[in-house]
Structures are given as structure tokens and as C-alpha cells.
Steps between C-alpha positions, in 0.01 A plus 500: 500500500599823434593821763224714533629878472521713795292837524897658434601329202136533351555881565801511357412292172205698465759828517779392290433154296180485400278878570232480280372243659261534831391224773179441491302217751837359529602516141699668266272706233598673204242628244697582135286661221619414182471654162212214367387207580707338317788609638400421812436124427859535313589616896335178696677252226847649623391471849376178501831374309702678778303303784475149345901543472506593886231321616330762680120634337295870562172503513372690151216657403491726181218753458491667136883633495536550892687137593509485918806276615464324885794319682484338802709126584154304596724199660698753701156689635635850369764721304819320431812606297327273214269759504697793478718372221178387312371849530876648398476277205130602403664889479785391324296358220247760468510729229592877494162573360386317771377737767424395871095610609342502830207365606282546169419230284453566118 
């Protein structure tokens, strides 16, 4: 099983690794907008490729162009480093036309 983080190294992920991305009920969330649907499709085939190589999955869910990325080790019972270098990953292989959104959905 794998080290659940502590509240310190979360913060500091969250600060320097991986800040686009926001806990939420004991995940990590990040919402990315992309430029069509399309393109955001293209962005869940890279992810998943990325986390069948690692072995370690998000949650997905793609509304229109806004795709909504959630991380959390479910055999550990919280936020591992798995998770943070998932989420690391997901920003590496989104696009500069890619921009991050909040809360809205399209």
C-alpha cells in the first residue's frame, strides 16, 4: 500500500508541483477547457495511455469541451504521491490552447 500524504507535503505539492489542481472531498480536481471536443477526447486518450503505463487511473468525466480530472489512491484511503505525479503528468500533456476553468461546466 501506498503512503498517504501528509497535510505538509499536500500543501506543498499543491504550491510548487502540481497548482492548478485543488483538493476536493479528499481528491485532487482539475477542470481543463479545451479548444473542442475533440480535442478534449484527443486529451483523455493521452491520459489514459499515461495511467495504464503507471498503473494508477483518475476518475473522468468530460462535459462538451470542459474535461474534469479526479485523483485520489482508493487502496491507500487518500492522496498519495501516485496522485500527485498523475496530476503533474495530466499538466504536462495538456495543450497550450488548453486553458484551466473553474467550476463551470460547458
Amino acid at each position: 500500500m501506498r503512503d498517504l500524504l501528509s497535510a505538509e507535503e499536500l500543501d506543498k505539492a499543491l504550491r510548487s508541483t502540481v497548482p492548478a489542481w485543488r483538493v476536493e472531498d479528499g481528491m485532487l480536481v482539475r477542470s481543463i477547457k479545451a479548444p473542442s471536443f475533440a480535442a478534449g477526447i484527443r486529451l483523455v486518450d493521452e491520459v489514459a495511455a499515461v495511467a495504464d503505463q503507471i498503473d494508477h487511473h483518475p476518475d473522468i468525466d468530460v462535459r462538451w469541451t470542459t474535461v474534469t480530472f479526479r485523483l485520489a489512491t482508493h487502496s491507500a484511503g487518500g492522496l498519495t504521491e501516485m496522485d500527485v505525479q498523475l496530476a503533474a503528468a495530466i499538466d504536462r500533456l495538456a495543450p497550450a490552447a488548453v486553458s484551466q476553468v473553474g467550476d463551470e461546466r460547458g
